[in-house]
N, C-alpha and C positions, 0 to 999 in steps of 0.2 A: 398237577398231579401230586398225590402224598404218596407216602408207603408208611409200612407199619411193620413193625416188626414180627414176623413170622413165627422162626426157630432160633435157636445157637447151635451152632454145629462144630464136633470139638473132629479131630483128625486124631485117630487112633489105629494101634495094630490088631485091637479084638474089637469088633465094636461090641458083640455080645455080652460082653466079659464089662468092657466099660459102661455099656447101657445100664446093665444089672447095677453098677457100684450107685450110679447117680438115680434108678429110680431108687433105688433106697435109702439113699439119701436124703430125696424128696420126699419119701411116704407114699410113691405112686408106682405105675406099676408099666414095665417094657410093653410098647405097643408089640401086636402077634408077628408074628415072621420075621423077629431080629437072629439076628444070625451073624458071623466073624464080619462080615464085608460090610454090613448095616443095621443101623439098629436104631430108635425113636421113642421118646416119651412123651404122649401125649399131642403128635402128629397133627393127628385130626382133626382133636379140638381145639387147634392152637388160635388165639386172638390175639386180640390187643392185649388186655389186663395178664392171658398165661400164654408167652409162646412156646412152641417145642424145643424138644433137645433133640438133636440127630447128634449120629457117632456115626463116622465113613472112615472104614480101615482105607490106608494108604501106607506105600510101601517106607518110605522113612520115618525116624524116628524122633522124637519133640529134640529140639538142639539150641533151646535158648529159653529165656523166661516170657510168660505170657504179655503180648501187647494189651488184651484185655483179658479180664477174668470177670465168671460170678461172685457175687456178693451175698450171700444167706444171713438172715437177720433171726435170732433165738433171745429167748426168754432167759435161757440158762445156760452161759458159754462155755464153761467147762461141764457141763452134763453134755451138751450135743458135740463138743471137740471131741471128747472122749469117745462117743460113740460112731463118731463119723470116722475115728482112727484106727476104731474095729471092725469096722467095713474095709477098712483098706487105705485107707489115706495116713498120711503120714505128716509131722506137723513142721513149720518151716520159722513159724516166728510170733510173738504176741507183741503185741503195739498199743499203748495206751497214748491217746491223742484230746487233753482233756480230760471231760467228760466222756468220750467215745473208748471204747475197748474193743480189739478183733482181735482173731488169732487167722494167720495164714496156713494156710495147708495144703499139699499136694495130692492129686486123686492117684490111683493107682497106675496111672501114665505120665504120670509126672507135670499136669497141666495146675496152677495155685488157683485158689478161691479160699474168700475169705469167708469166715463166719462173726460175724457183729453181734454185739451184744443188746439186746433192744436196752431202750431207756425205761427207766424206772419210774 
């Protein structure tokens, strides 16, 4: 038996609220009936190449740093940091590793993901 990867599901206190930050963030759009207790991007169509994002309010709140985070790969890392920080994220660190450049940042729950700079 294989599996494949579905969704990412992040654990939050609105998921409406946090659905809204990351489909914007994405370019895409809150699947219908998200609301505070659930919320989904792109549910439906999820496959292999795109899985979804789900957001499941639960009652506690984030109390430590992410075991895993997403990774977002841009063209132009200070054009997309800046505007992912006007959505609501807020920035944590930049890291030059090499050739390689990301900057860390927190969503509006406080969960990090990175954005990479693609290569030139």
């Amino acid at each position: 038996m294989t599996n494949r990867l579905f969704a990412l599901t992040f654990d939050c206190a609105d998921a409406a609220v946090l659905g809204a930050f990351w489909a914007q963030a994405l370019g895409r759009e809150l699947d219908p009936g998200a609301g505070k207790a659930f919320a989904s991007i792109g549910l439906h169509e999820a496959g292999p190449s795109a899985p979804g994002w789900c957001f499941a309010q639960v009652p506690e709140g984030k109390s430590a740093k992410n075991r895993m985070h997403p990774d977002l790969m841009t063209a132009d890392l200070e054009a997309e940091v800046e505007r992912l920080i006007g959505l609501g994220a807020s920035r944590k660190g930049d890291v030059e590793m090499g050739s390689m450049r990301w900057t860390t940042l927190a969503d509006p729950e406080g969960n990090e993901f990175d954005v990479i700079a693609a290569a030139a």
